[in-house]
Steps between C-alpha positions, in 0.01 A plus 500: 500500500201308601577127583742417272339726205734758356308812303622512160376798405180723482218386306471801285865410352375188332327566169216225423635216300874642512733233699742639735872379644519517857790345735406356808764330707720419165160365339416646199109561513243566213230699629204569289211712563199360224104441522478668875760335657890467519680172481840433607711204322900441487559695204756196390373297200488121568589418157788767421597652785382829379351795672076483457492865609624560127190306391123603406213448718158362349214298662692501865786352329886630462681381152814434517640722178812228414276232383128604612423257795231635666435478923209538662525820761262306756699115441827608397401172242626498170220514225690365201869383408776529475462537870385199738580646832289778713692783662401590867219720571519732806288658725381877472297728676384834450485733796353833467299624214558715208809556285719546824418094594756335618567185274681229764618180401615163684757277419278194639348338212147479477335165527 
């Protein structure tokens, strides 16, 4: 743990462009690894209440497969309806390099 970041997992276990389910402190987080970087969102739809990790990834944003709002990895904005409201973005850092990275991720939104 490095000031208040948790690792998640390596960065060799997330496949570009393939959204994965992670738990941190009871939060359900959607982390996504996609054009040379890895985004961390709550992986709970705004709209549906529906896990994003489930979704597809395309142009740094998660779709949410119930009824296709799309969120913006960097924002956490929606980019079309039937969603209105973002979802929280959170902080991640990479430490080490190579497949055997360590992915950590903070609870503190972004700003």
């Amino acid at each position: 743990m490095t000031s208040g970041f948790v690792k998640v997992c390596a960065l060799g276990d997330l496949e570009e462009d393939v959204p994965r389910r992670v738990e941190l402190d009871d939060t359900p987080v959607c982390v996504v690894r996609t054009e040379g970087e890895v985004f961390a969102v709550n992986d709970i739809c705004s709209h549906a209440n529906v896990s994003l990790s489930e979704g597809e990834v395309e142009d740094c944003q998660v779709e949410c497969w119930l009824h296709g709002s799309s969120f913006d990895l960097r924002t956490g904005k929606p980019s079309g309806l039937p969603a209105t409201r973002p979802i929280p973005v959170y902080p991640v850092k990479i430490e080490g390099e190579g497949p055997g990275a360590a992915v950590l991720v903070s609870l503190s939104q972004e700003s």
